[in-house]
N, CA, C and O atoms as CSV, one atom per row, in Angstrom:
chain,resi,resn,atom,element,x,y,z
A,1,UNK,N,N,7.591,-17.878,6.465
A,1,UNK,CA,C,7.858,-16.464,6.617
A,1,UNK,C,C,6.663,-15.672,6.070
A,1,UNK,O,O,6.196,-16.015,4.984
A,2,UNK,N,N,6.107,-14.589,6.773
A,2,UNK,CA,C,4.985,-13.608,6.434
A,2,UNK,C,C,5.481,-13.062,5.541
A,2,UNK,O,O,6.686,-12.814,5.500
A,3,UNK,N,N,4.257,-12.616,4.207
A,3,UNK,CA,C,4.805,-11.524,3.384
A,3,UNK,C,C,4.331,-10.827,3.027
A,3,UNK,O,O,3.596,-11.293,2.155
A,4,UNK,N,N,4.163,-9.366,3.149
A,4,UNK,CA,C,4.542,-7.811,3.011
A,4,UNK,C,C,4.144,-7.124,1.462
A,4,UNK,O,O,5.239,-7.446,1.000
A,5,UNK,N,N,3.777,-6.752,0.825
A,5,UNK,CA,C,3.582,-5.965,0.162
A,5,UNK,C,C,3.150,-4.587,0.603
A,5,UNK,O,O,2.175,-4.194,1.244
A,6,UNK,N,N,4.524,-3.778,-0.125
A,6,UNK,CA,C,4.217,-2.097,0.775
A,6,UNK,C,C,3.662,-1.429,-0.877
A,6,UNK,O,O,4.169,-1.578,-1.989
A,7,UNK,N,N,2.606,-0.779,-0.505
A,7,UNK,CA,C,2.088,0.203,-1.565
A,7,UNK,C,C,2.382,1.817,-1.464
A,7,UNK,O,O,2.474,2.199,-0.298
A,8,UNK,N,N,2.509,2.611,-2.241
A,8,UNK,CA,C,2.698,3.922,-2.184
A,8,UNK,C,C,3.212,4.848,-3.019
A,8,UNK,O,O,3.068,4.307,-4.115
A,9,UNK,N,N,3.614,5.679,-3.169
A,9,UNK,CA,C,4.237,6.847,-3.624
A,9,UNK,C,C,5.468,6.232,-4.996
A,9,UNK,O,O,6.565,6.367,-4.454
A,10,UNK,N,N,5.609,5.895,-5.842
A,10,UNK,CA,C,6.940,5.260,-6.319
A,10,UNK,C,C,7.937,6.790,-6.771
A,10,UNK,O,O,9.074,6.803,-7.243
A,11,UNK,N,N,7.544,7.314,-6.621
A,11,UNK,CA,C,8.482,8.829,-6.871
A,11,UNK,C,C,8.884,9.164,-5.270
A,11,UNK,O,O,8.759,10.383,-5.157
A,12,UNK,N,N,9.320,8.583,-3.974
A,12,UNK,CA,C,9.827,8.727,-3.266
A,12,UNK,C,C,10.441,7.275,-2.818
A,12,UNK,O,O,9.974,6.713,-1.827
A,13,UNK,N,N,11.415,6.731,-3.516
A,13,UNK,CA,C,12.283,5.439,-3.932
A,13,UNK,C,C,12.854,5.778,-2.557
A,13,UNK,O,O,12.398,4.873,-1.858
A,14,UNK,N,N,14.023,7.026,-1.306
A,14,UNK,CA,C,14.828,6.328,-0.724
A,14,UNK,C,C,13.752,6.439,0.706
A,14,UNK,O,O,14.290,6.562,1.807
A,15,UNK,N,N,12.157,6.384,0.600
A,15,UNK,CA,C,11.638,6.305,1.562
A,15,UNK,C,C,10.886,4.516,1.502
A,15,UNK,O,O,10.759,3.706,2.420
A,16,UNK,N,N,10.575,4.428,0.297
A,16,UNK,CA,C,10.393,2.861,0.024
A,16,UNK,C,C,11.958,1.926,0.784
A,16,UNK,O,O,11.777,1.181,1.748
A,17,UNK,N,N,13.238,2.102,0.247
A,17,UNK,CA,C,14.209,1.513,0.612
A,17,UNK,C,C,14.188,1.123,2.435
A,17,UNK,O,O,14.367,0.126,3.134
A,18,UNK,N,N,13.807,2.780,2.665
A,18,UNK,CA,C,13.602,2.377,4.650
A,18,UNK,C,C,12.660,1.364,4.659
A,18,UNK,O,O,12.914,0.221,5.041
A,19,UNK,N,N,11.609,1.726,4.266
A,19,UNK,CA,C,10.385,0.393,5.018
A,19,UNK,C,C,10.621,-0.763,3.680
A,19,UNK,O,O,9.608,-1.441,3.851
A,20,UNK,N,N,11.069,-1.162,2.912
A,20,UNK,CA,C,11.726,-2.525,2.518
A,20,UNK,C,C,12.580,-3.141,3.876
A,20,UNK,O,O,12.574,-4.329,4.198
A,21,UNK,N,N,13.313,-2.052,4.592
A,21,UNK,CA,C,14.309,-2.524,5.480
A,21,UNK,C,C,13.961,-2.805,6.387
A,21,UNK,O,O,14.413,-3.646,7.165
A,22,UNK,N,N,12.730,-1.890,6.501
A,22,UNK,CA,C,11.939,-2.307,8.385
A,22,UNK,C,C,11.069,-3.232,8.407
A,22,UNK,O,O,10.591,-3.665,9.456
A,23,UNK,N,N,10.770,-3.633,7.284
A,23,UNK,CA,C,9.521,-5.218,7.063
A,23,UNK,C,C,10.955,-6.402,7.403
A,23,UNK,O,O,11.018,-7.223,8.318
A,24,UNK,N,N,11.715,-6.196,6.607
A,24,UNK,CA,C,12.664,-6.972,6.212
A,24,UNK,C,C,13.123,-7.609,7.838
A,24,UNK,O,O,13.238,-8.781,8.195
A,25,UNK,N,N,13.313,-6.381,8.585
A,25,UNK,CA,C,13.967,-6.284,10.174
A,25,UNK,C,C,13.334,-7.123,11.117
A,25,UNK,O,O,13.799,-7.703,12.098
A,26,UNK,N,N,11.994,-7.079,10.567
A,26,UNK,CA,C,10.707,-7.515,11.129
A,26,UNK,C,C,10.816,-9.142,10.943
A,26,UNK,O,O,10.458,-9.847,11.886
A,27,UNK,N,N,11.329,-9.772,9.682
A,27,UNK,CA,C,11.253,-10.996,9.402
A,27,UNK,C,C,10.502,-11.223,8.326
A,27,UNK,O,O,10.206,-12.362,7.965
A,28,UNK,N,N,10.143,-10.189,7.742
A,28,UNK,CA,C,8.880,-10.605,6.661
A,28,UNK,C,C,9.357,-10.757,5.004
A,28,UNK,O,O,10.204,-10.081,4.419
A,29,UNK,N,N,8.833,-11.457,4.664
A,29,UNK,CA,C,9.820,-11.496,3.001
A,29,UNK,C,C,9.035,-9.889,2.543
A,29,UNK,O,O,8.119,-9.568,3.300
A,30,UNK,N,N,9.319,-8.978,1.471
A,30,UNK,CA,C,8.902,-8.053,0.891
A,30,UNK,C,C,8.588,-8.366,-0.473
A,30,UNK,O,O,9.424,-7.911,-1.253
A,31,UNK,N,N,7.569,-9.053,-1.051
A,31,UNK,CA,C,7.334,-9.324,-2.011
A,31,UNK,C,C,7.521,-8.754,-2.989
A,31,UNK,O,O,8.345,-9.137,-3.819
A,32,UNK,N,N,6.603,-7.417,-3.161
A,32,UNK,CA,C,6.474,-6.193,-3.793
A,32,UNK,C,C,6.149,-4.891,-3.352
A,32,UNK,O,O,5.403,-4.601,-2.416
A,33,UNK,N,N,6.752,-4.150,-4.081
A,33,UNK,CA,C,6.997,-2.371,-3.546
A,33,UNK,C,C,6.722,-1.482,-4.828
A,33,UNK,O,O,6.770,-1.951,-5.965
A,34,UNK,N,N,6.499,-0.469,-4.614
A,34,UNK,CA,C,6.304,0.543,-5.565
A,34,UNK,C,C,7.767,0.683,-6.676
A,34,UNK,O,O,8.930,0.542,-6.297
A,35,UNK,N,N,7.391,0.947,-7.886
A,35,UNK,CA,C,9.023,0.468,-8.583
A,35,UNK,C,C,8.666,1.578,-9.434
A,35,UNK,O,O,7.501,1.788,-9.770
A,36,UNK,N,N,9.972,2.535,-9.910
A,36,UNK,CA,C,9.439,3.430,-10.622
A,36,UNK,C,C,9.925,2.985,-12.160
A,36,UNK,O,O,10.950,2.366,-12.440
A,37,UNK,N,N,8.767,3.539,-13.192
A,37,UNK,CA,C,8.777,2.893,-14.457
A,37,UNK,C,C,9.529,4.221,-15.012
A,37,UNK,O,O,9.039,5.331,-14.806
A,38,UNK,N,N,10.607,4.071,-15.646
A,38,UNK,CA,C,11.751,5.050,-15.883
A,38,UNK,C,C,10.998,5.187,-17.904
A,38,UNK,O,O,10.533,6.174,-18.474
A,39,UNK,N,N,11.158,4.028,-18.323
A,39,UNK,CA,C,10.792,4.072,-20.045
A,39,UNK,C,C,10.132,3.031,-20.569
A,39,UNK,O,O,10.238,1.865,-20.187
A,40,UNK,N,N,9.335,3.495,-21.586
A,40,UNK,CA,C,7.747,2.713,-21.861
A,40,UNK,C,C,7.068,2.421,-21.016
A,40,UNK,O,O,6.795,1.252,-20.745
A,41,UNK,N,N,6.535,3.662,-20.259
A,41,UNK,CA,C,5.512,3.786,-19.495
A,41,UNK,C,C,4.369,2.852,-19.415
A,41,UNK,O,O,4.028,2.169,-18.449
A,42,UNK,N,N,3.643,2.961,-21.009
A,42,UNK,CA,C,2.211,2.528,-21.314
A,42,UNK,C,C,2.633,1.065,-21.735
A,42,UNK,O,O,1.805,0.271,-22.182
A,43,UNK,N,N,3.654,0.826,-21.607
A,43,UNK,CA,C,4.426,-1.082,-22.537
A,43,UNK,C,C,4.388,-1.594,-20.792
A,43,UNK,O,O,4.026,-2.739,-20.524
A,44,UNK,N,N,4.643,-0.985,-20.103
A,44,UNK,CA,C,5.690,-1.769,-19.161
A,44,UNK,C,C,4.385,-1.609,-17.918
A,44,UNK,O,O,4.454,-2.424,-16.998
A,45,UNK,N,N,3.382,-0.732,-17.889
A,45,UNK,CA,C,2.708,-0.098,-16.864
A,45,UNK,C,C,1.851,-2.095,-16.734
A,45,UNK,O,O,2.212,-2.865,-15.843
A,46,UNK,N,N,1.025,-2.401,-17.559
A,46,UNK,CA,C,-0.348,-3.405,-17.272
A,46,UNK,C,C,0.723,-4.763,-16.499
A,46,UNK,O,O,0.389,-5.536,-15.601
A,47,UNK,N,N,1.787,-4.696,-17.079
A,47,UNK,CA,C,2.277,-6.229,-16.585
A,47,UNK,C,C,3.263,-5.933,-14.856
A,47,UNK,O,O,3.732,-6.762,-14.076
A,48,UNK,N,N,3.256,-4.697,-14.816
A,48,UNK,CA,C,4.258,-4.456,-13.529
A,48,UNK,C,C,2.777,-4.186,-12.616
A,48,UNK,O,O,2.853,-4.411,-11.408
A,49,UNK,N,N,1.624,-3.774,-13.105
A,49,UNK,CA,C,0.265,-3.628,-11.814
A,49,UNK,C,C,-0.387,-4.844,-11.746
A,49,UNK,O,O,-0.933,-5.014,-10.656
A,50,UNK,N,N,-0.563,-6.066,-12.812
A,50,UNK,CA,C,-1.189,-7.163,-12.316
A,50,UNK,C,C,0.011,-7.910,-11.682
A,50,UNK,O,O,-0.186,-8.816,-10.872
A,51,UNK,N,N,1.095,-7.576,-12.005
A,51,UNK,CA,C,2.066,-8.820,-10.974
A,51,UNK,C,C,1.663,-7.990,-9.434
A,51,UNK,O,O,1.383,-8.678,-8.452
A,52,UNK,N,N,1.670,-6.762,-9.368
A,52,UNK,CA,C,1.398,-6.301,-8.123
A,52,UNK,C,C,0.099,-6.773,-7.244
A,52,UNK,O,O,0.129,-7.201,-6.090
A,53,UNK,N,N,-1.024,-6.589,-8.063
A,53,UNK,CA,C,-2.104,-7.429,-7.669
A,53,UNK,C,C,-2.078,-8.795,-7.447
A,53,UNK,O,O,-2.665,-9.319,-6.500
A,54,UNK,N,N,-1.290,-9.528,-8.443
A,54,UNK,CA,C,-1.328,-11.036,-8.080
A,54,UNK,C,C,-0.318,-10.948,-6.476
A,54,UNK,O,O,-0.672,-11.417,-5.394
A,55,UNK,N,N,0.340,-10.572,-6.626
A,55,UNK,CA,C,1.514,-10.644,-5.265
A,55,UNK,C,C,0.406,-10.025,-3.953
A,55,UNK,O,O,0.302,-10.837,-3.033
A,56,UNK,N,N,-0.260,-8.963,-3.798
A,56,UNK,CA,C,-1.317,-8.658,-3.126
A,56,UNK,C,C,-1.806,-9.873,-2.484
A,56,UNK,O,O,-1.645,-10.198,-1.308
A,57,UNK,N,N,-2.548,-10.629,-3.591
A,57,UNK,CA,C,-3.560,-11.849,-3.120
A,57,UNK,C,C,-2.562,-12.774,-2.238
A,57,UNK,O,O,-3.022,-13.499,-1.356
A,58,UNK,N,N,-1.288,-12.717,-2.495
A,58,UNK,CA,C,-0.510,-13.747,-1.719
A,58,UNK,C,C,0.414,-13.152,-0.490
A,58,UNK,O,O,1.336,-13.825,-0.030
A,59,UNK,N,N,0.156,-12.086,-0.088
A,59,UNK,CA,C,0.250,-11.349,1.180
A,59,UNK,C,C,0.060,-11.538,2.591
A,59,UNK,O,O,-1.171,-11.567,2.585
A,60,UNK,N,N,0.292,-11.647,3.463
A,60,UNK,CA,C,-0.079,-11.125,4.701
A,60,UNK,C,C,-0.552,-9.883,4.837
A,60,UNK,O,O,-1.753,-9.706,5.047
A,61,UNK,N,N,0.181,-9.018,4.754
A,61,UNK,CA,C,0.161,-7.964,5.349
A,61,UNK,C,C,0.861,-7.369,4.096
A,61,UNK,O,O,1.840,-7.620,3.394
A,62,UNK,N,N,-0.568,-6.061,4.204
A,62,UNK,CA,C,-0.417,-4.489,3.234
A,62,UNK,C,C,-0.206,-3.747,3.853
A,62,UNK,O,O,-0.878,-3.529,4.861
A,63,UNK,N,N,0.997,-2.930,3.442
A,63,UNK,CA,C,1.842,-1.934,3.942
A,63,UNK,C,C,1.584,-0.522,3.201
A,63,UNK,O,O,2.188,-0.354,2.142
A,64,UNK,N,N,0.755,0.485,3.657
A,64,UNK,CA,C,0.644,1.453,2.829
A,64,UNK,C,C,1.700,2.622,3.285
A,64,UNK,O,O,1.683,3.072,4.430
A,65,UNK,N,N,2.554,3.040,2.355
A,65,UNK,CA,C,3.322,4.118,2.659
A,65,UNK,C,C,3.257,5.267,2.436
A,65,UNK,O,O,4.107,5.816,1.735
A,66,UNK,N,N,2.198,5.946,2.991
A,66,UNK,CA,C,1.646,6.888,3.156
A,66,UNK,C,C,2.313,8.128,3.258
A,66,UNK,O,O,1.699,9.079,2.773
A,67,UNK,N,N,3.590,8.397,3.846
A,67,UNK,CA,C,4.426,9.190,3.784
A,67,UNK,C,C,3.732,10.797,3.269
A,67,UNK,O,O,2.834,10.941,2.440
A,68,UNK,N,N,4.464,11.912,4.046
A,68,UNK,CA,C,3.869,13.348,3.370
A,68,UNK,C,C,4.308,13.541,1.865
A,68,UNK,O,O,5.465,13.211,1.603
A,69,UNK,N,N,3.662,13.947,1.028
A,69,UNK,CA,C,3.790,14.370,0.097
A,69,UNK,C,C,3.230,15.236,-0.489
A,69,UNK,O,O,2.019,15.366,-0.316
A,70,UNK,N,N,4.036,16.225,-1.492
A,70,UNK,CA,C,3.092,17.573,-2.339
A,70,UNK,C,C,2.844,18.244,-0.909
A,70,UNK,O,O,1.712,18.679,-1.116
A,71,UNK,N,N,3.165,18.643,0.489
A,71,UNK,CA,C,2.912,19.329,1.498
A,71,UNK,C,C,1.801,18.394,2.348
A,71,UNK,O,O,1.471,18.807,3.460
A,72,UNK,N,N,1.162,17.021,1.795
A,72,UNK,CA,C,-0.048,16.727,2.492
A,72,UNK,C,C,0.691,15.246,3.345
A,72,UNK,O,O,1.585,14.475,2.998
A,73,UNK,N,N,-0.246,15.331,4.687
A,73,UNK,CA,C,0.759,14.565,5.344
A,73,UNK,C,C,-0.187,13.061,5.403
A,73,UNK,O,O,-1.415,13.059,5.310
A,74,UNK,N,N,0.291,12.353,5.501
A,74,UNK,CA,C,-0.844,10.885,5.234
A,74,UNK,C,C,-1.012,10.861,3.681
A,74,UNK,O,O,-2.060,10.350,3.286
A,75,UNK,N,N,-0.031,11.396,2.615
A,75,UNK,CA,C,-0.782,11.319,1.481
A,75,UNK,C,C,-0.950,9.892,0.630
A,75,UNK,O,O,-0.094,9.018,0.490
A,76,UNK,N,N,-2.257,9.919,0.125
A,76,UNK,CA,C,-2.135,8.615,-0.780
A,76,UNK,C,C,-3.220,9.234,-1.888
A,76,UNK,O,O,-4.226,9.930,-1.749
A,77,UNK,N,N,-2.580,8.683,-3.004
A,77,UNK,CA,C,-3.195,8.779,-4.723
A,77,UNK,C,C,-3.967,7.795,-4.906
A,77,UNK,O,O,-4.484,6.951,-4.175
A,78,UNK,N,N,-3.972,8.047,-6.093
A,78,UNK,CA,C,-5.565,7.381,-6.703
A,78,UNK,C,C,-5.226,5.934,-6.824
A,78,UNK,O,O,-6.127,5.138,-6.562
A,79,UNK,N,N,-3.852,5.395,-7.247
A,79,UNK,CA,C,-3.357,4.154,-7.386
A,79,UNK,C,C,-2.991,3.912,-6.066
A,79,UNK,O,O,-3.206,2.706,-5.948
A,80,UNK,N,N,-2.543,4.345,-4.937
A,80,UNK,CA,C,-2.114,3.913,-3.794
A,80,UNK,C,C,-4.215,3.452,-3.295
A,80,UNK,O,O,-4.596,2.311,-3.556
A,81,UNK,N,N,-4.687,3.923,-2.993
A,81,UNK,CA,C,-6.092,3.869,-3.335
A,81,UNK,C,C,-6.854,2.583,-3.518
A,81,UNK,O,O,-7.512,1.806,-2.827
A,82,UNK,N,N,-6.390,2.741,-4.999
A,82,UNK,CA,C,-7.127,1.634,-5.537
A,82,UNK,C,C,-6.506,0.007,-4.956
A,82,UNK,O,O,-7.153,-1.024,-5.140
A,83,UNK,N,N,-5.290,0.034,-4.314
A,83,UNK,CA,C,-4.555,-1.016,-4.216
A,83,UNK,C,C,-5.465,-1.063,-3.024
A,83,UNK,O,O,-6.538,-1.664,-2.980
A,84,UNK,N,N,-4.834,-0.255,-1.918
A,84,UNK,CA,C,-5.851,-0.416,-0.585
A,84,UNK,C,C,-6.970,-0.866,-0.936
A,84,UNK,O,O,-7.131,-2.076,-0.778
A,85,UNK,N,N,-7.774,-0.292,-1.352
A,85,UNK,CA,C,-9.615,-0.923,-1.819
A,85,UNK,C,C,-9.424,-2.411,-1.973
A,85,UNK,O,O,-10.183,-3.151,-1.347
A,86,UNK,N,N,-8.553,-2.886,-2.689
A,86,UNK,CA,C,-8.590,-4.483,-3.500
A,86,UNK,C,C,-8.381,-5.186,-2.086
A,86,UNK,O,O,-9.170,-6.043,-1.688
A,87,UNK,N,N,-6.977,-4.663,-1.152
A,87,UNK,CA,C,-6.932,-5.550,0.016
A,87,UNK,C,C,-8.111,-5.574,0.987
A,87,UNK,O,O,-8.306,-6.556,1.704
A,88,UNK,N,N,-8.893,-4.500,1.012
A,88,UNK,CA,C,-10.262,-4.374,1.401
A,88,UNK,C,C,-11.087,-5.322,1.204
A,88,UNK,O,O,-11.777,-5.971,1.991
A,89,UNK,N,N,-10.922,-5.370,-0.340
A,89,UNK,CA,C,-11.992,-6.089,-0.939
A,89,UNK,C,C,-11.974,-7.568,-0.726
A,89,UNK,O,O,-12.959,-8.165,-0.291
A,90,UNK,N,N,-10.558,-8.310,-1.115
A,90,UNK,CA,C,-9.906,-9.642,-0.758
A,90,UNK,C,C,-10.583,-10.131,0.821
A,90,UNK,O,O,-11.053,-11.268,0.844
A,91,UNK,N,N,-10.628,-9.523,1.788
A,91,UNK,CA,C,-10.587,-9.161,2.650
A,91,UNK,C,C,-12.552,-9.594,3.418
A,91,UNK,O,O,-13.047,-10.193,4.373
A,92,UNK,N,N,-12.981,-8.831,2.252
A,92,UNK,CA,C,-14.439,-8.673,3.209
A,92,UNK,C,C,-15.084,-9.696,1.856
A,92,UNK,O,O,-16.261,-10.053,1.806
A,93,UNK,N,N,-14.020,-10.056,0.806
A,93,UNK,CA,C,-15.406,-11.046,0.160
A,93,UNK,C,C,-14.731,-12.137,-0.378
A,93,UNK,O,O,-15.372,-12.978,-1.009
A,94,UNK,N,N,-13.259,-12.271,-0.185
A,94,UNK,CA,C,-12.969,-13.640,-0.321
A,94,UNK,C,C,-12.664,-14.487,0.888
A,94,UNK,O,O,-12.521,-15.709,0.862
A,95,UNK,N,N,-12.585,-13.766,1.878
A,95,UNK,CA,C,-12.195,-14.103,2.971
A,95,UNK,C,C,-10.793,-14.251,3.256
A,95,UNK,O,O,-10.430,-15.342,3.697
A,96,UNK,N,N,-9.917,-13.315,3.076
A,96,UNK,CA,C,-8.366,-13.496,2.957
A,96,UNK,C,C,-8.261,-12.709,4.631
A,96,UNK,O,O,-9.259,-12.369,5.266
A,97,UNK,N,N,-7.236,-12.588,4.976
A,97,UNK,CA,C,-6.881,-12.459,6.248
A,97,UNK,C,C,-5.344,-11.551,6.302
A,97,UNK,O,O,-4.381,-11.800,7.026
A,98,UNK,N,N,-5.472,-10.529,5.374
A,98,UNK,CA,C,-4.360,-9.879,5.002
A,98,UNK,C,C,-4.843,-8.455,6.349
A,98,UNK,O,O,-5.888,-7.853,6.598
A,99,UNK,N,N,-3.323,-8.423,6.961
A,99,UNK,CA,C,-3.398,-7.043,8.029
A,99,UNK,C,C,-3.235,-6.058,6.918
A,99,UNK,O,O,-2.829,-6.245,5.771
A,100,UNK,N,N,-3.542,-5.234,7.368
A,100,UNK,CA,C,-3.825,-3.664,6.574
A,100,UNK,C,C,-3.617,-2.535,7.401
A,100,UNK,O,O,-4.388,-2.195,8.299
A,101,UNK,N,N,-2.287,-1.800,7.007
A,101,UNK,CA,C,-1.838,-1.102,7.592
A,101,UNK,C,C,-1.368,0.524,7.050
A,101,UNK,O,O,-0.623,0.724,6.090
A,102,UNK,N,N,-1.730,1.147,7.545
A,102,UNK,CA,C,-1.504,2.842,7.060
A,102,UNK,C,C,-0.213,3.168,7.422
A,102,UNK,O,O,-0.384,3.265,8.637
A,103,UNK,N,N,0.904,3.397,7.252
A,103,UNK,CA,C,1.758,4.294,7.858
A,103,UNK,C,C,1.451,5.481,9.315
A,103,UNK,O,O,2.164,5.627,10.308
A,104,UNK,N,N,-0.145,6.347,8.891
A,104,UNK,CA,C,-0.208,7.432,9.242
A,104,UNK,C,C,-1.707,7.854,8.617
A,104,UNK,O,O,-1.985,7.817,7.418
A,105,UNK,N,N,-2.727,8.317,9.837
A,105,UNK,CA,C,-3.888,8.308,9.427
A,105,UNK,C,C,-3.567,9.896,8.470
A,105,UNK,O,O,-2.850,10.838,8.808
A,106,UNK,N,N,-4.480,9.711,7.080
A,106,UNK,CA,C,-4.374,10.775,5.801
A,106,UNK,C,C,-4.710,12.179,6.049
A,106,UNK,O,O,-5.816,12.349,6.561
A,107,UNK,N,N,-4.175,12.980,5.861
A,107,UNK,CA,C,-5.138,14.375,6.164
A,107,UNK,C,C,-6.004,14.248,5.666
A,107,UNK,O,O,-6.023,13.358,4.815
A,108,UNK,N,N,-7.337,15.128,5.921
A,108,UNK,CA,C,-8.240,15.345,4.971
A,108,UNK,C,C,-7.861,16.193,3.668
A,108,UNK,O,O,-8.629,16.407,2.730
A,109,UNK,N,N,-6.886,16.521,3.748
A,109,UNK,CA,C,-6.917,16.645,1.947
A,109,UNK,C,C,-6.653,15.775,0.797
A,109,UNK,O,O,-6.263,15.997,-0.350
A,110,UNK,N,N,-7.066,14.450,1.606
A,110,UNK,CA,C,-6.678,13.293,0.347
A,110,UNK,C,C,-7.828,13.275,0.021
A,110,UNK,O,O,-8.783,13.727,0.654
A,111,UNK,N,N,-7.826,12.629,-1.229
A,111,UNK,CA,C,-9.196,12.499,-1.995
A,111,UNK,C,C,-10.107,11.803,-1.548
A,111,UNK,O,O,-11.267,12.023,-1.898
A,112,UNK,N,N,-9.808,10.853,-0.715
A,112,UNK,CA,C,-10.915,9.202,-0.121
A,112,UNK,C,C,-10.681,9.196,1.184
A,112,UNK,O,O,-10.937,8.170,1.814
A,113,UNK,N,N,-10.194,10.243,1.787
A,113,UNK,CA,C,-10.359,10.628,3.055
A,113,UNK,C,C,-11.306,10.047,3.371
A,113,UNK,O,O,-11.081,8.845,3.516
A,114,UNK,N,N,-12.869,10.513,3.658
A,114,UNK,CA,C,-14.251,9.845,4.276
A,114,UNK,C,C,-13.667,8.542,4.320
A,114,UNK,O,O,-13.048,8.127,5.300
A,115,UNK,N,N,-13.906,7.719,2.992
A,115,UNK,CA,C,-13.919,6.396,2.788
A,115,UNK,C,C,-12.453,5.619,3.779
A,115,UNK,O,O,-12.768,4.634,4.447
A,116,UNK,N,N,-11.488,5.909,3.820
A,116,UNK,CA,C,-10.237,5.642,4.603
A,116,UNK,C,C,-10.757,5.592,6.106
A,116,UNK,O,O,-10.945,4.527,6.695
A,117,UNK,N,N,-11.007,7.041,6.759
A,117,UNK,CA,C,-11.532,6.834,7.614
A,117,UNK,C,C,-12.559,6.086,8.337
A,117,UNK,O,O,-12.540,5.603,9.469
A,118,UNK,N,N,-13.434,6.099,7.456
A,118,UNK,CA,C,-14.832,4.781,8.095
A,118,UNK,C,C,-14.358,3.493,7.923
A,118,UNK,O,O,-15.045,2.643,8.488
A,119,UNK,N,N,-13.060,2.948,7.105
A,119,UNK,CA,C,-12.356,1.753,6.825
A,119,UNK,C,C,-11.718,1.600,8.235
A,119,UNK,O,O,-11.683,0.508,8.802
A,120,UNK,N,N,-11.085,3.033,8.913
A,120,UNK,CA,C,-10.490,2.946,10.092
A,120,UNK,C,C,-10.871,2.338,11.280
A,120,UNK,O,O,-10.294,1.483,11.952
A,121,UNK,N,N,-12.267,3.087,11.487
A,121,UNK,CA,C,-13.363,2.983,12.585
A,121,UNK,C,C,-13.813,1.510,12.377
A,121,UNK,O,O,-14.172,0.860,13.359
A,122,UNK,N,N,-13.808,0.983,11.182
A,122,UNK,CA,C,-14.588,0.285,10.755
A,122,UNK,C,C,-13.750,-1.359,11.530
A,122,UNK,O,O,-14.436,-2.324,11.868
A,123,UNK,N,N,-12.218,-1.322,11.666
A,123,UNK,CA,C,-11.186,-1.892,12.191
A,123,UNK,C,C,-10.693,-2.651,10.402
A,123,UNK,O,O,-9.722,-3.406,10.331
A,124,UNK,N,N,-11.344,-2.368,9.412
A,124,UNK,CA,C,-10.446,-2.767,8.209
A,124,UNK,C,C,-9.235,-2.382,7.885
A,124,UNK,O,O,-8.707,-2.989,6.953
A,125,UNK,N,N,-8.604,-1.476,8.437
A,125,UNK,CA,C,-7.113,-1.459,8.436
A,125,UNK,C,C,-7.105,-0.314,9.604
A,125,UNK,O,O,-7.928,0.527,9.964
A,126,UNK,N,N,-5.908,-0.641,9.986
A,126,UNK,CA,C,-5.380,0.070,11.290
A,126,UNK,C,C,-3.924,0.842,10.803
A,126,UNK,O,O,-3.231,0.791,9.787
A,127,UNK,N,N,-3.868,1.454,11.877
A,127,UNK,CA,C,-2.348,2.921,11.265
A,127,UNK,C,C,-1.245,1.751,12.594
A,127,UNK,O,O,-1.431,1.164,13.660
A,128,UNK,N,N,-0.150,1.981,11.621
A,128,UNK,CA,C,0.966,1.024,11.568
A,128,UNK,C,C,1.559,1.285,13.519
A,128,UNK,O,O,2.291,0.447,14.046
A,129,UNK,N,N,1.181,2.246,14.107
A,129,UNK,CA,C,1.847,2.185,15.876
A,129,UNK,C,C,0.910,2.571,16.062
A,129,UNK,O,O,0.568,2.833,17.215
């Protein structure tokens, strides 16, 4: 069975629940998803982002859930970001073979807009239809 890691937003939990359901629909195990850290932020934050990274490396397919947010439509943060970059990175220098997928190409009011886009053109990840 293929497996899925969706990255994104963890302060929009019943939009994660849909695409848990639509990977799921798909056949794909869902490894890991955005989880929101409710108490001991700074205790609980290093061991819930390297299990995320380790689960990354053992992926198929990155699911970015890009979803509108704060009014911006395609939005992704600095941690949604940095995750994308790593599957990038896995990607063009270990030789991993993980699909990479956007929800929804970003407005330009995201911060790494440029960089997203030339990733686009570039065919390093493609927008999910």
């Amino acid at each position: 069975m293929k497996k899925v890691v969706i990255a994104g937003s963890a302060s929009i939990q019943n939009k994660i629940n849909k695409w848990i359901n639509y990977w799921k629909n798909k056949g794909y195990e869902v490894i890991d998803y955005p989880k929101p850290i409710i108490r001991n932020f700074e205790v609980k934050y290093p061991k819930i982002y390297r299990e995320f990274m380790r689960n990354l490396k053992k992926a198929d397919v990155l699911f970015i859930m890009n979803e509108t947010k704060n009014n911006i439509d395609g939005y992704i943060g600095a941690e949604t970001f940095a995750e994308l970059s790593f599957g990038v990175i896995l990607n063009q220098i270990d030789n991993k073979n993980i699909d990479i997928f956007l929800l929804q190409e970003p407005s330009s009011q995201v911060q790494s807009y440029d960089e997203i886009n030339l990733w686009l053109k570039l065919g390093w990840i493609k927008t999910l239809n």
